[in-house]
TIFI-300152 format. One record per residue (C-alpha): y, x, z. Coordinates in steps of 0.05 Angstrom, whole numbers, padded with zeros to 5 digits, always signed. Example, Ala and Ser with C-alpha at 12.3 -4.5 7.8 and 13.67 -1.06 7.14 Angstrom:
BEGIN
-00090+00246+00156;-00021+00273+00143;
//
This chain:
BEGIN
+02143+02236+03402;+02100+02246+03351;+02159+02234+03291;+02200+02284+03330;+02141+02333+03329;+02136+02325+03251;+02205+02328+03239;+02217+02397+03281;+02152+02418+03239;+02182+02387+03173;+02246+02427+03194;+02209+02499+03208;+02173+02488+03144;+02239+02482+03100;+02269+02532+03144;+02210+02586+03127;+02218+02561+03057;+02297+02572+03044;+02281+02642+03084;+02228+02654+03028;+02278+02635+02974;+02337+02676+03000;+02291+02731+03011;+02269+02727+02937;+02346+02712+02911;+02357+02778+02950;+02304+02808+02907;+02328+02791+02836;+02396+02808+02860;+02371+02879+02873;+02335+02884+02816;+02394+02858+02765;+02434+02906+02808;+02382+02965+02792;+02386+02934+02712;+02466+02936+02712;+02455+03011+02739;+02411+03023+02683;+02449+02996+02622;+02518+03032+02653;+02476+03095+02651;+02452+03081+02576;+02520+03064+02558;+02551+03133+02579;+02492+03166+02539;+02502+03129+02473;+02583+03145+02485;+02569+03218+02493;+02525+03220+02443;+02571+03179+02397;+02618+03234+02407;+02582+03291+02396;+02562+03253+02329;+02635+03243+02317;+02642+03315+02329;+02583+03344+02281;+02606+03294+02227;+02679+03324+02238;+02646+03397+02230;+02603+03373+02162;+02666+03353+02139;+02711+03406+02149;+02651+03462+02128;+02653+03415+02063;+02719+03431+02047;+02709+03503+02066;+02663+03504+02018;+02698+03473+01965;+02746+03520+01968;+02705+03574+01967;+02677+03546+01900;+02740+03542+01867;+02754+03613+01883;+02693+03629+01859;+02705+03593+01791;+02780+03622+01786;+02741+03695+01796;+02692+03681+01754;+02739+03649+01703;+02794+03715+01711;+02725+03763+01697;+02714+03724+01642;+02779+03743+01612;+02771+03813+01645;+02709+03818+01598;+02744+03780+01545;+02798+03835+01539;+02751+03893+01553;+02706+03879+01502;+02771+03875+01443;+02795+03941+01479;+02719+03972+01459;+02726+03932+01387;+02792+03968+01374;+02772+04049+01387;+02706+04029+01345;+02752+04009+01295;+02797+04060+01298;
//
């Protein structure tokens, strides 16, 4: 009797442990659950934000070329009041002479 005693005890004993176990695979699995929810989230984030990047670096550029342009303009003015005051300044040489 006393075997059968021990082995019904030895039997509650590993049953309490594999409840212990399962209750503690049951934890991790929550919490790598809760991790995997976490990472998803940060993922989103960084892709948004990638985007936005992707969208400001997009604006740098194109205000870049805006102003590029705008300098050349600038130079061709600059250059065409250069021969403005070029021409101008032969015009006032020639009623001096005169």
């Amino acid at each position: 009797m006393d075997s059968a005693t021990e082995k019904v005890e030895s039997g509650v004993k590993l049953t309490v442990e594999a409840g212990d176990a399962l209750k503690a695979i049951v934890r991790s699995s929550e919490e790598l659950q809760t991790m995997v929810q976490q990472i998803a989230s940060a993922l989103t984030q960084m892709s948004a934000t990638s985007e936005q990047i992707s969208n400001e670096i997009l604006d740098i550029a194109n205000g870049s070329r805006e102003t590029t342009k705008a300098s050349q303009e600038t130079a061709q003015a600059a250059e065409a009041l250069s021969r403005a005051a070029t021409r101008l300044d032969e015009t006032v040489r020639f009623f001096r002479l005169a």
